[in-house]
DSSP file (Angstrom, degrees, kcal/mol; ACC not computed):
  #  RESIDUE AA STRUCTURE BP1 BP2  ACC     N-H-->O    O-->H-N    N-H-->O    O-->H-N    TCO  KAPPA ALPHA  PHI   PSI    X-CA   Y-CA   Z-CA
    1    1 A X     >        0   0    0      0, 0.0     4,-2.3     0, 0.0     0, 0.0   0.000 360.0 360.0 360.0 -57.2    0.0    0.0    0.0
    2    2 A X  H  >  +     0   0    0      1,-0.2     4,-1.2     2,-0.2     0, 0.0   0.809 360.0  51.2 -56.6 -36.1    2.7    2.8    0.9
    3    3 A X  H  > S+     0   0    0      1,-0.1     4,-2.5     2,-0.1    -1,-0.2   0.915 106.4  57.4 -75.5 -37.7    4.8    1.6   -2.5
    4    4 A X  H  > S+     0   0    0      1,-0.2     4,-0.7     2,-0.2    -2,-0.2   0.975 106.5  48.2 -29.4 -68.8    1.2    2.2   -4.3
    5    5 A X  H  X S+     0   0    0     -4,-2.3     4,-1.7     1,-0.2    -1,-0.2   0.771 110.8  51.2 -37.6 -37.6    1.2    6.1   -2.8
    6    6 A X  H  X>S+     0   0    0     -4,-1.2     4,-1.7     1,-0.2     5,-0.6   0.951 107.2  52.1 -78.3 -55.5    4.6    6.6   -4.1
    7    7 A X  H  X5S+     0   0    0     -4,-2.5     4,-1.1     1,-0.3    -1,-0.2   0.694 112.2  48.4 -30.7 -27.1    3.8    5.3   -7.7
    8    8 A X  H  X5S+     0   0    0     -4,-0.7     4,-0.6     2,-0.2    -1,-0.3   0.737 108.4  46.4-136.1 -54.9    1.2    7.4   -8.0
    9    9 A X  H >X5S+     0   0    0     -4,-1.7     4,-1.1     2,-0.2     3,-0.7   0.886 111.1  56.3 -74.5 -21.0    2.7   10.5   -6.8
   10   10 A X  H 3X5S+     0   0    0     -4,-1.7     4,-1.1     1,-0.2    -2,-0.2   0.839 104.2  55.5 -11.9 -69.1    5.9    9.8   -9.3
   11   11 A X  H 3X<S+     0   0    0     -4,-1.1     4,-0.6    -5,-0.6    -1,-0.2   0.768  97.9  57.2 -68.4 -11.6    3.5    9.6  -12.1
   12   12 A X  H X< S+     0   0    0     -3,-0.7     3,-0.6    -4,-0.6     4,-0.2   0.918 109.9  55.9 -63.5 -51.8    1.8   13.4  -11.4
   13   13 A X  H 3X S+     0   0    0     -4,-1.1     4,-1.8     1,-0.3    -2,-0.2   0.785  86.7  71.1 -52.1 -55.7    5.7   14.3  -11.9
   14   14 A X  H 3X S+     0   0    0     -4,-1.1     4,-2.9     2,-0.2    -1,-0.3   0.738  99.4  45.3 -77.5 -49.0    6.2   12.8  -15.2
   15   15 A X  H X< S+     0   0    0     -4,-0.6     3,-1.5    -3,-0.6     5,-0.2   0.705 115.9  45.2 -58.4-101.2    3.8   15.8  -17.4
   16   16 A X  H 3> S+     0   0    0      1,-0.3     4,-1.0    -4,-0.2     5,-0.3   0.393 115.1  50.1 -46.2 -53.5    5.3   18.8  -15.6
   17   17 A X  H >X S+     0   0    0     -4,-1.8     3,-4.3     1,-0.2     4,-2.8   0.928 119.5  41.0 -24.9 -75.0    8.8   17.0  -16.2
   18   18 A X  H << S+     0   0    0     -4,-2.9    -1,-0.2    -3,-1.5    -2,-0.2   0.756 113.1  46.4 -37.8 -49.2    7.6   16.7  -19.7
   19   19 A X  H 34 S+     0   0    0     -4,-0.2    -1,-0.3     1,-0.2     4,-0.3   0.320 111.1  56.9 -80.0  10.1    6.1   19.8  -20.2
   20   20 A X  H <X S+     0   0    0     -3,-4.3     4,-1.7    -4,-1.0    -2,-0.2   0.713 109.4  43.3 -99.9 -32.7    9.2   21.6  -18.7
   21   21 A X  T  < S+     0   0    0     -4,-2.8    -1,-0.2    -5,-0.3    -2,-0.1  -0.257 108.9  57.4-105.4  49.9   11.6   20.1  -20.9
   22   22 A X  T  > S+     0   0    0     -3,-0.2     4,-1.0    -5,-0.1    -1,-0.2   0.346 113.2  42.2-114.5 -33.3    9.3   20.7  -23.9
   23   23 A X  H >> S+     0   0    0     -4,-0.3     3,-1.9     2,-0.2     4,-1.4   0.995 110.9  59.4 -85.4 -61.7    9.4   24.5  -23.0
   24   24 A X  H 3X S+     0   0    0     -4,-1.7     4,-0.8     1,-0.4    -1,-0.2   0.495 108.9  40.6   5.2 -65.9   13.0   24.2  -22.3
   25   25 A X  H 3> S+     0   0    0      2,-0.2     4,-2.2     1,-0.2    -1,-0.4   0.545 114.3  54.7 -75.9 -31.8   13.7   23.1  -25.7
   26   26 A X  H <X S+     0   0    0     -3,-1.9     4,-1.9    -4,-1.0    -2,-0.3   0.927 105.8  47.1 -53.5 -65.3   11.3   25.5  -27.1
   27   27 A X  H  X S+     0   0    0     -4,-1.4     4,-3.6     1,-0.3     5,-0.4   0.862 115.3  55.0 -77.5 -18.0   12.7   28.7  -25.6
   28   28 A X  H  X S+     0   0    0     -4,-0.8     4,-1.7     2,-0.2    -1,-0.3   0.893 107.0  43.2 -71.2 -45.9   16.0   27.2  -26.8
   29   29 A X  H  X S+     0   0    0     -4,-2.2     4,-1.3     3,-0.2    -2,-0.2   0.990 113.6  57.3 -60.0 -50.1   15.3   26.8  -30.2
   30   30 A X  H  X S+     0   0    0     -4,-1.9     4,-5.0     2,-0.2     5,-0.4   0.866 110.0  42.2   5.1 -71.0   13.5   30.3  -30.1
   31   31 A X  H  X S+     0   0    0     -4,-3.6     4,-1.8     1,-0.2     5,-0.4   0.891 111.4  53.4 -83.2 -23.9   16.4   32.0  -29.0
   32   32 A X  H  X S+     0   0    0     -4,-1.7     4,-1.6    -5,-0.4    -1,-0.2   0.964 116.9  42.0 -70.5 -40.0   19.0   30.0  -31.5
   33   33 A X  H  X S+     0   0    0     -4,-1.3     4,-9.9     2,-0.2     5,-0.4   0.905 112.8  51.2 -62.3 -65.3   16.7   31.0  -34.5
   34   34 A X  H  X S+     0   0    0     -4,-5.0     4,-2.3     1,-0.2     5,-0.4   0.978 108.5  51.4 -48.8 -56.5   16.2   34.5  -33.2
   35   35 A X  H  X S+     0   0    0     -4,-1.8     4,-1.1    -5,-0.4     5,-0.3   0.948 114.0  50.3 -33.0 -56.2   20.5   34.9  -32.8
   36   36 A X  H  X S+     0   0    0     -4,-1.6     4,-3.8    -5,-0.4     3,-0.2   0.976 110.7  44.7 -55.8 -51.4   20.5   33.7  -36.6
   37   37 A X  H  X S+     0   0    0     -4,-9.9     4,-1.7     1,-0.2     5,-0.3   0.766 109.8  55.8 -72.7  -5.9   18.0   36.2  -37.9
   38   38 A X  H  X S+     0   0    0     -4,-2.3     4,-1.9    -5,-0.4    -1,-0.2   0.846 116.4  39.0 -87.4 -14.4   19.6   38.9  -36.0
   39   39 A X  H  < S+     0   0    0     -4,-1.1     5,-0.2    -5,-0.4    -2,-0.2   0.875 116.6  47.7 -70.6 -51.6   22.7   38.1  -37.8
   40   40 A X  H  < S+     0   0    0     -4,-3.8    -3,-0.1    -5,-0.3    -2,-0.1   0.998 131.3  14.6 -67.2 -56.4   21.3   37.4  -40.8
   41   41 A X  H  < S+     0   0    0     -4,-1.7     2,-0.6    -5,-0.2    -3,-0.1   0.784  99.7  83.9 -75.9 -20.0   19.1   40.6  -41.0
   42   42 A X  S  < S-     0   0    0     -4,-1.9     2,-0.2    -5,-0.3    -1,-0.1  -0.785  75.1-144.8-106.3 111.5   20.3   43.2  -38.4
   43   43 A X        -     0   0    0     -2,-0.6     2,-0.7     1,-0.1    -1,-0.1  -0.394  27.3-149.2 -75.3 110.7   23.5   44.9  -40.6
   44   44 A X        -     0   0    0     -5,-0.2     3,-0.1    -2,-0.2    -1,-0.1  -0.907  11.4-111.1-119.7 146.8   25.8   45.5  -37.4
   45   45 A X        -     0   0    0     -2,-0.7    98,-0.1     1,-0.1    97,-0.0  -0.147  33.9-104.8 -50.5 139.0   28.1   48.3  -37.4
   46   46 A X        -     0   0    0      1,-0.1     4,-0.5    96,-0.1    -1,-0.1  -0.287  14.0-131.9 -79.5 155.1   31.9   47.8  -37.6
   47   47 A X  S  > S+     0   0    0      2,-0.2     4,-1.1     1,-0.1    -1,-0.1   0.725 109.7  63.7 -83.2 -22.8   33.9   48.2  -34.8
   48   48 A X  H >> S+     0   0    0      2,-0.2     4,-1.6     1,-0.1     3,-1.4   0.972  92.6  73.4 -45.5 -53.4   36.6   50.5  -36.8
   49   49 A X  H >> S+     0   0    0      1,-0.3     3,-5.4     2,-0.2     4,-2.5   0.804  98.4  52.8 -28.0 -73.3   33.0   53.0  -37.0
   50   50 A X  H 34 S+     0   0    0     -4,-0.5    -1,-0.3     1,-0.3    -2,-0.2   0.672 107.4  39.3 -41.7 -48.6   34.0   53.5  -33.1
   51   51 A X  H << S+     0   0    0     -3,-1.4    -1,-0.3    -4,-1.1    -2,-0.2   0.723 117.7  59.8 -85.8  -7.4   37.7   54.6  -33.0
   52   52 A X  H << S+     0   0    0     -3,-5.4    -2,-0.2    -4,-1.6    -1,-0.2   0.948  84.0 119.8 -52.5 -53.2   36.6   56.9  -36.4
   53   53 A X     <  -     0   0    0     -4,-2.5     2,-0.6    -5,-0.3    89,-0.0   0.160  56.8-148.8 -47.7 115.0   34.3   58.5  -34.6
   54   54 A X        -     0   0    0     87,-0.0    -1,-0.1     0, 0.0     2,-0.1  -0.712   2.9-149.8-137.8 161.0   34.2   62.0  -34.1
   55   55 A X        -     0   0    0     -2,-0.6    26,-0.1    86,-0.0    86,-0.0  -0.313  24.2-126.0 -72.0 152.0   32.8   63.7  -31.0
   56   56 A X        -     0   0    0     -2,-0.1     2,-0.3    18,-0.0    18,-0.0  -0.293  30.4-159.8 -77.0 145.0   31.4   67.2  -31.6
   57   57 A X        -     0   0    0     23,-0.1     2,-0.7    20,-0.0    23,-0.2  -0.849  18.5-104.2-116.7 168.0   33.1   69.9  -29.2
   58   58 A X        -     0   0    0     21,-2.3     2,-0.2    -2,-0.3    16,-0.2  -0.768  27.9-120.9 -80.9 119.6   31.9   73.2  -28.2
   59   59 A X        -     0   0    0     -2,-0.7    14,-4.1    14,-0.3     2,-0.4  -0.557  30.8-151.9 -61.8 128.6   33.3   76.3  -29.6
   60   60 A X  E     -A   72   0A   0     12,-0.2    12,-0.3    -2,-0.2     2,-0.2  -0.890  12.7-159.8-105.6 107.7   34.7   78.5  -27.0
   61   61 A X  E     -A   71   0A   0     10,-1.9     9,-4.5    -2,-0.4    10,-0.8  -0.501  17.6-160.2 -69.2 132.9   35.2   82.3  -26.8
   62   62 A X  E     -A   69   0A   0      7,-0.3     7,-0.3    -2,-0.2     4,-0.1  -0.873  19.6-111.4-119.8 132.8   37.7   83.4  -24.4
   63   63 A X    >   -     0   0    0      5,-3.9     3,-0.5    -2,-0.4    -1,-0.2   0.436  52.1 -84.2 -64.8-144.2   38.1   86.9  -22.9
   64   64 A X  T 3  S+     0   0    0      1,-0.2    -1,-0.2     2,-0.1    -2,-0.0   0.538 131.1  57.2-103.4   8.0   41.1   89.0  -24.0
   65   65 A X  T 3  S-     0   0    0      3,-0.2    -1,-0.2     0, 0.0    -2,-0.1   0.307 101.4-131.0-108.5   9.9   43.4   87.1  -21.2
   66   66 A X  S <  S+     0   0    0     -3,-0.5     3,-0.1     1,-0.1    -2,-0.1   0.801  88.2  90.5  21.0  60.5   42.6   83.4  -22.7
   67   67 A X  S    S+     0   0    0      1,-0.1     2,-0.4     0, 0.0    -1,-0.1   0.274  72.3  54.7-117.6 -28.6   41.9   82.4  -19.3
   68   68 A X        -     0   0    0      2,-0.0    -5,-3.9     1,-0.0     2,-0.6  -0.843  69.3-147.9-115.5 148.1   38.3   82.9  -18.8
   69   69 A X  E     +A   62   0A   0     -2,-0.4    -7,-0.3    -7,-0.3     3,-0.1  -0.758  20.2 175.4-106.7 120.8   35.6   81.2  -21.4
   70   70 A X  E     +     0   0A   0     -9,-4.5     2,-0.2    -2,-0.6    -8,-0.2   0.433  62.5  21.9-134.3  25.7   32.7   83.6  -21.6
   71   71 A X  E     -A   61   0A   0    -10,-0.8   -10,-1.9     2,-0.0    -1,-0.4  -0.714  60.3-156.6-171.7 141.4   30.7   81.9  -24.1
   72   72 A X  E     -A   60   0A   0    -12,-0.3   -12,-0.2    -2,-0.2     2,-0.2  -0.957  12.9-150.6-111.6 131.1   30.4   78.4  -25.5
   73   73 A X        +     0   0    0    -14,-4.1   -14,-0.3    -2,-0.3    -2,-0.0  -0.569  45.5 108.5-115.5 160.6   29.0   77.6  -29.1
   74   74 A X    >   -     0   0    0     -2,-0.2     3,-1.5   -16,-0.2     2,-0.2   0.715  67.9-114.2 153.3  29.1   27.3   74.4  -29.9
   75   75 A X  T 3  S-     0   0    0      1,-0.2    -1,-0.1     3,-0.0   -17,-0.0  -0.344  86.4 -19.2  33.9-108.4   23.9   74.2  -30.4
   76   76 A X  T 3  S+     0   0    0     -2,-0.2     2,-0.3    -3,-0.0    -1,-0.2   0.399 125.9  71.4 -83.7  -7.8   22.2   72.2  -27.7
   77   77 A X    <   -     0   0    0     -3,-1.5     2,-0.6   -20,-0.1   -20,-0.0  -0.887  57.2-171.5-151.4 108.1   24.9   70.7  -26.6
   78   78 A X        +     0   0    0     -2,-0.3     2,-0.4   -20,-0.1    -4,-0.1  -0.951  34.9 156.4-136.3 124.2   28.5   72.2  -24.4
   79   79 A X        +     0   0    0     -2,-0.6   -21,-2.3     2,-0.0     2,-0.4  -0.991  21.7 176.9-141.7 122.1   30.8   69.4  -24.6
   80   80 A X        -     0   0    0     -2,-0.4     2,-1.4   -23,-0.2   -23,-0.1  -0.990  34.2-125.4-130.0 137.7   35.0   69.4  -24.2
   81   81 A X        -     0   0    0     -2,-0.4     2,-0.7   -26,-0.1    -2,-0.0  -0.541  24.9-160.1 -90.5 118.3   36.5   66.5  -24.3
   82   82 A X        -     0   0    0     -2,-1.4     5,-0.1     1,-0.1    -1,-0.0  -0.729  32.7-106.8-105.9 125.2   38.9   65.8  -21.1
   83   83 A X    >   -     0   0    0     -2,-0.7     3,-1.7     1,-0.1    -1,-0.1  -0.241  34.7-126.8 -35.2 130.3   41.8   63.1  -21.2
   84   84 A X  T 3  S+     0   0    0      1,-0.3     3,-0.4     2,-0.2    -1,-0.1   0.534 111.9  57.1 -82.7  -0.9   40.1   60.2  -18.8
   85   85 A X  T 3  S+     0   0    0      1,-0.2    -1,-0.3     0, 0.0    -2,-0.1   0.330 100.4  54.8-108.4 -11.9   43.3   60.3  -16.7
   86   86 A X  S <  S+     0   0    0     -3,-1.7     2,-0.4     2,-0.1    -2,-0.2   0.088  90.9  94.6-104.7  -2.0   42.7   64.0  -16.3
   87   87 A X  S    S-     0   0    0     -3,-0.4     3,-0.0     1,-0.1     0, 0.0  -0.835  88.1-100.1-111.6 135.3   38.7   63.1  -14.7
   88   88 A X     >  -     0   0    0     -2,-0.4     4,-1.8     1,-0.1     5,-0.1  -0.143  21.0-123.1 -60.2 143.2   38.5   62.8  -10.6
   89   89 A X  H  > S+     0   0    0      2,-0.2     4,-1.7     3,-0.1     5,-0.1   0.986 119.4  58.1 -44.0 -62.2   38.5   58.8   -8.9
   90   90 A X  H >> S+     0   0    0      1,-0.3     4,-2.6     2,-0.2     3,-1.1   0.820  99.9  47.0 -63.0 -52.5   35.1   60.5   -7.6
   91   91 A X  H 3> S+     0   0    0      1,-0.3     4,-4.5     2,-0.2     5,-0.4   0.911 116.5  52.2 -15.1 -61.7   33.3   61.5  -11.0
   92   92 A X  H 3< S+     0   0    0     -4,-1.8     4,-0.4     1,-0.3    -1,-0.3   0.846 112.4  38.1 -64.0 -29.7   34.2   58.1  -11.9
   93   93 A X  H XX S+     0   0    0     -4,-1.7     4,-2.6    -3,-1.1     3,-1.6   0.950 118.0  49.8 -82.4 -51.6   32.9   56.4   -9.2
   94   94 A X  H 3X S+     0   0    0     -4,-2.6     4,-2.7     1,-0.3    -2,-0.2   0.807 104.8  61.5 -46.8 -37.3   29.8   58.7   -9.0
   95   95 A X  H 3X>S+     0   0    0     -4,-4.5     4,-0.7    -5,-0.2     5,-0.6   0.648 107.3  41.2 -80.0  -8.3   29.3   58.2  -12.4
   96   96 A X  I <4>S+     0   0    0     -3,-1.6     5,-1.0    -5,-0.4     4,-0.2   0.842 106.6  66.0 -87.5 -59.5   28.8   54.3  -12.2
   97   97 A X  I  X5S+     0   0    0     -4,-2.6     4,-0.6     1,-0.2    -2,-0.2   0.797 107.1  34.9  26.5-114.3   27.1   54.6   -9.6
   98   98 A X  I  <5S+     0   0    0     -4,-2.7    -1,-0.2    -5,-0.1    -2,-0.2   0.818 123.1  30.3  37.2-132.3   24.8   56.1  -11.1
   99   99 A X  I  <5S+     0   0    0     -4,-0.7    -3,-0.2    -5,-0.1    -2,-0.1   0.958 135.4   9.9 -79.4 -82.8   24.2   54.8  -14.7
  100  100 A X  I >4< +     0   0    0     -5,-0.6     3,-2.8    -4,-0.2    -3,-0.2  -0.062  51.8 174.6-129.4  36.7   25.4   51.3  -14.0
  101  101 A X  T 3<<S+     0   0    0     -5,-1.0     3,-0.3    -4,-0.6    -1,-0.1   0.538  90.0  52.4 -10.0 -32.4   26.1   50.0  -10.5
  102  102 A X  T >> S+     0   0    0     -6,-0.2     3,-1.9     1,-0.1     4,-0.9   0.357  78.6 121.9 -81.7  -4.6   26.8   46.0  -11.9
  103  103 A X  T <4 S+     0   0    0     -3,-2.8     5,-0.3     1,-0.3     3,-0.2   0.644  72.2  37.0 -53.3 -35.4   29.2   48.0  -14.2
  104  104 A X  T 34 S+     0   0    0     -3,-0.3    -1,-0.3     1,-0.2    -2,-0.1   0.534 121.8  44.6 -87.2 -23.4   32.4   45.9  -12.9
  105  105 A X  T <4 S+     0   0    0     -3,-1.9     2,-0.3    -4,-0.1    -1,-0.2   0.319 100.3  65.4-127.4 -11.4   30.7   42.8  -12.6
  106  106 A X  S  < S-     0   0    0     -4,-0.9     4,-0.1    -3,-0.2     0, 0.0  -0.738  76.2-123.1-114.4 172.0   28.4   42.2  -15.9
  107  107 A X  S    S-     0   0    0     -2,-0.3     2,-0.4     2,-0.3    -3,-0.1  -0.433  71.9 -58.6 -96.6  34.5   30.0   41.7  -19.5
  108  108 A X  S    S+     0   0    0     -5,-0.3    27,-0.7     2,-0.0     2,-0.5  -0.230 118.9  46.6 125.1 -70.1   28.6   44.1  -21.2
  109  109 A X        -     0   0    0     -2,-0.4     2,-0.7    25,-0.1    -2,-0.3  -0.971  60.0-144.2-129.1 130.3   24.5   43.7  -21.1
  110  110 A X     >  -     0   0    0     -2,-0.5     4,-3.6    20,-0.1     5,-0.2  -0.793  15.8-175.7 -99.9  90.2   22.5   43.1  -18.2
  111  111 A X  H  > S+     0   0    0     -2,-0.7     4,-1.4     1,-0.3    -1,-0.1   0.770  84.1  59.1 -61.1 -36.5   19.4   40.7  -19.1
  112  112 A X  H  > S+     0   0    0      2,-0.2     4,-2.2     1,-0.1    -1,-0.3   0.831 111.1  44.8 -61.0 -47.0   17.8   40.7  -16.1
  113  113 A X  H  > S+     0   0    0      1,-0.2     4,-6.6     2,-0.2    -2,-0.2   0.960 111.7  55.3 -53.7 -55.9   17.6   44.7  -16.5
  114  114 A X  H  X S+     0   0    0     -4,-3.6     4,-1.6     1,-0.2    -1,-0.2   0.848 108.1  41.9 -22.2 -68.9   16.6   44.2  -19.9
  115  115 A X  H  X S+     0   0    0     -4,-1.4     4,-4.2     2,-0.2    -2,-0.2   0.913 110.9  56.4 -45.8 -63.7   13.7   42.0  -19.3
  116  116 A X  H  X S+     0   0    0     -4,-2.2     4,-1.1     1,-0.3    -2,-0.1   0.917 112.0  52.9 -62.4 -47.1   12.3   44.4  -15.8
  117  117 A X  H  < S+     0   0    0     -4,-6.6    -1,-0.3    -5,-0.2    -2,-0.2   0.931 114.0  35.5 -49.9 -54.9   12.4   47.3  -18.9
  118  118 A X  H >X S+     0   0    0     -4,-1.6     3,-5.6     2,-0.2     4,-1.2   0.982 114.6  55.9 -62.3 -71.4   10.2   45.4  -21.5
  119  119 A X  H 3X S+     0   0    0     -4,-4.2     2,-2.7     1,-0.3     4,-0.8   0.656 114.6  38.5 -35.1 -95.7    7.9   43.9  -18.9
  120  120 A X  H 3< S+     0   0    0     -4,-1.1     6,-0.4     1,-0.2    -1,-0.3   0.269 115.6  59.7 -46.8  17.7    7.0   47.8  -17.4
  121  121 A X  H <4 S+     0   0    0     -3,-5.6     4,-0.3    -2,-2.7     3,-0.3   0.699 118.4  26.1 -73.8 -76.9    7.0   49.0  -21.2
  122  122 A X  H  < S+     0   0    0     -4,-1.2    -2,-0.2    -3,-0.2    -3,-0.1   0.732 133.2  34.7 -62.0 -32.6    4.3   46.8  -22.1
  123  123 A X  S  < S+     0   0    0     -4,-0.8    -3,-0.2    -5,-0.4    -1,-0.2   0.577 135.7  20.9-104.1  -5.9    2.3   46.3  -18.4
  124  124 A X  S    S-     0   0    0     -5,-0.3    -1,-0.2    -3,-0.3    -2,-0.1   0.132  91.0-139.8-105.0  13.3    2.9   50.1  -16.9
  125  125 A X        +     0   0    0     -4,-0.3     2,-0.7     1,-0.1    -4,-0.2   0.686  60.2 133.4  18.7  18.7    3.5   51.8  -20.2
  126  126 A X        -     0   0    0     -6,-0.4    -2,-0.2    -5,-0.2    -1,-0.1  -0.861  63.1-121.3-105.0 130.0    6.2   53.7  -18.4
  127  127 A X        -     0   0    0     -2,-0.7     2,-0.2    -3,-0.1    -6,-0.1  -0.324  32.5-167.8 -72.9 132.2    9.5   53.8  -20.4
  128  128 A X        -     0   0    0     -2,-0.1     2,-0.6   -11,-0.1    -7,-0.0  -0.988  17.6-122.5-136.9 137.1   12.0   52.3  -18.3
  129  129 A X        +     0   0    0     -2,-0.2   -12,-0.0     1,-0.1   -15,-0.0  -0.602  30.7 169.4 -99.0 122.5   16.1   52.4  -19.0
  130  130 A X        +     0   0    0     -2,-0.6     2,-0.4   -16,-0.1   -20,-0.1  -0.352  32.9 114.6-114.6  47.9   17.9   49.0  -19.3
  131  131 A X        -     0   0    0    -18,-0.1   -22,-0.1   -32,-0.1    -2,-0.0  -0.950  54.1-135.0-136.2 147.0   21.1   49.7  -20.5
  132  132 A X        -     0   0    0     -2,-0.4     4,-0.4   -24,-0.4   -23,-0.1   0.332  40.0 -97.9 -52.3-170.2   24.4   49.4  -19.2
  133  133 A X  S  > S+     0   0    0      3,-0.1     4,-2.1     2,-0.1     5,-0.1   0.735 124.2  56.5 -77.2 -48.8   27.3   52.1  -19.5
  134  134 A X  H  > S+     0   0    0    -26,-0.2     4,-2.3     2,-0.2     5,-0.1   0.930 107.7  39.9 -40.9 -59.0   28.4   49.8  -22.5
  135  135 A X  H  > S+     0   0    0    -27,-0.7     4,-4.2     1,-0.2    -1,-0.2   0.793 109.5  57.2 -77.9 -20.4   25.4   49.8  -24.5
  136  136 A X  H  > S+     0   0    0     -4,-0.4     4,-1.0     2,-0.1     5,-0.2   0.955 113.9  46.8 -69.8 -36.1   24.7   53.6  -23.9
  137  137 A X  H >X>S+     0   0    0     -4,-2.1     3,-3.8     2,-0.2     4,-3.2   0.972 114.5  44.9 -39.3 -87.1   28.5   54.1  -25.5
  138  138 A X  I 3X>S+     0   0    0     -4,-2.3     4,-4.4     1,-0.3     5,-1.8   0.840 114.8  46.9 -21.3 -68.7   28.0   51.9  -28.3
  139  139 A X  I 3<5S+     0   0    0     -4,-4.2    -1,-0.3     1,-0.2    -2,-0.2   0.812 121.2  35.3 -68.8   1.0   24.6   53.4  -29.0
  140  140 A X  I <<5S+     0   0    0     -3,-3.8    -2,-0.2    -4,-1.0    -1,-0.2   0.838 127.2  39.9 -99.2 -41.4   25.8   57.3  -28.8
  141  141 A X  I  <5S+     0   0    0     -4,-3.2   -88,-0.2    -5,-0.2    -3,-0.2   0.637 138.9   5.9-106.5  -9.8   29.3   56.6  -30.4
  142  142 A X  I  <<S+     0   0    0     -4,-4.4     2,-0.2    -5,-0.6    -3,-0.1   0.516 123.4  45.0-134.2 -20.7   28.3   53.9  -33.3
  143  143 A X  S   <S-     0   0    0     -5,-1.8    -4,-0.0    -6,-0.3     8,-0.0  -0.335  82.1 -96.0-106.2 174.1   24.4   53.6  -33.4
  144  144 A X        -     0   0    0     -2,-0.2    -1,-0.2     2,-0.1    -2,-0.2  -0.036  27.1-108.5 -83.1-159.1   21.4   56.2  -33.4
  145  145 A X  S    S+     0   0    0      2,-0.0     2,-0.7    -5,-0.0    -5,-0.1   0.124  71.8 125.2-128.0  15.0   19.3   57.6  -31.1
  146  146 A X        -     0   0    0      1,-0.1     2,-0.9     2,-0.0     5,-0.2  -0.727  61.0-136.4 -93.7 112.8   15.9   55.7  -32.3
  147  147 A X        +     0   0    0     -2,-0.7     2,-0.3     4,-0.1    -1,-0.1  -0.306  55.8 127.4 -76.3 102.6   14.6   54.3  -30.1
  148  148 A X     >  -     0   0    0     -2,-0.9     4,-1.1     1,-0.2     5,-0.2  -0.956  58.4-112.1-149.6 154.3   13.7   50.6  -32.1
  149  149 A X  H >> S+     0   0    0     -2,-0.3     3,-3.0     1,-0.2     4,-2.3   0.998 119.0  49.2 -60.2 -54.8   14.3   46.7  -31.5
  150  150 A X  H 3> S+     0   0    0      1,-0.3     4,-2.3     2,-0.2    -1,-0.2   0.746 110.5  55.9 -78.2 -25.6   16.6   45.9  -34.1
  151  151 A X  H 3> S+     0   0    0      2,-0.2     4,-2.8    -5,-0.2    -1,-0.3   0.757 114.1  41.6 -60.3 -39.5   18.6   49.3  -32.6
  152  152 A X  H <X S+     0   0    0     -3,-3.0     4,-2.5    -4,-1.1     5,-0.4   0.942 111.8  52.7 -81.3 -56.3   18.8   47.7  -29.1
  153  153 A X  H  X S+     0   0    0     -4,-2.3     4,-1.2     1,-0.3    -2,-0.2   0.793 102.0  56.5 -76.8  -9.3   19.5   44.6  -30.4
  154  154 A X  H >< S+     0   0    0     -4,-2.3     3,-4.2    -5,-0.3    -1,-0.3   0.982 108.9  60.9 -29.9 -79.3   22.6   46.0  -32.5
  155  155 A X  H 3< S+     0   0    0     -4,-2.8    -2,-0.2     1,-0.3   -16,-0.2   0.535 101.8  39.3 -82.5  21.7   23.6   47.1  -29.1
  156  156 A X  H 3<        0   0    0     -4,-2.5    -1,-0.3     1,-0.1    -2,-0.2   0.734 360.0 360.0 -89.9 -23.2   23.9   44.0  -27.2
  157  157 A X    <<        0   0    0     -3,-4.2    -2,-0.2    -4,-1.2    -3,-0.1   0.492 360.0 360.0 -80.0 360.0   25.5   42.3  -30.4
């Protein structure tokens, strides 16, 4: 009677098994398919684009002693570009911080982040930012500003 009980719960097991490693296999073909077509369709940017690239500075006007800046030109935009060896330990830390607390510790793209955005796009509609320090480079220094799939998924590739 007690070996009965066990059979019996042992066989409840055997669909969820089943249907776990059916979805298993599923989300794994899915995502090998999806990886091919982003290769195959989504035209990704060279990595030479990156070291081409250049950043926009502000024009500066300088008083008659070329010490003091009393006006900066640039449209929207007041930008000089400082030597990173020249930028405070704190900035740097503050600026991780920040932008990407995991910064040290992920490779690049954060999935989990990823994911927490989509979900609260589609079920709060409130736009939420999932990308690292990496992928905000990539997309400002190689990519657009359009906010699109095949654009994100450039910048995880």
């Amino acid at each position: 009677m007690f070996r009965h009980k066990r059979r019996k719960l042992h066989n409840k097991k055997r669909p969820r098994l089943l249907i776990f490693a059916i979805v298993s296999i599923a989300c794994v073909v899915f995502t090998g398919t999806a990886i091919w077509a982003i290769f195959v369709i989504v035209e990704i940017p060279s990595i030479n684009s990156f070291e081409k690239r250049e950043v926009p500075e502000s024009t500066k006007i300088y008083d008659q002693t070329g010490e003091v800046v009393l006006w900066e030109i640039h449209g929207e935009e007041r930008r000089t570009v400082v030597p990173f060896d020249k930028i405070s330990r704190h900035i740097k830390n503050a600026t991780v911080a920040i932008e990407d607390r995991s910064f040290y510790s992920h490779r690049g793209v954060r999935p989990l982040s990823l994911l927490r955005a989509i979900l609260l796009d589609i079920f709060k509609q409130k736009r939420q930012g999932g990308s690292t320090i990496t992928q905000q480079l990539v997309k400002n220094a190689v990519l657009t500003r359009d906010q699109t799939i095949t654009r994100k998924l450039k910048e995880i590739i």
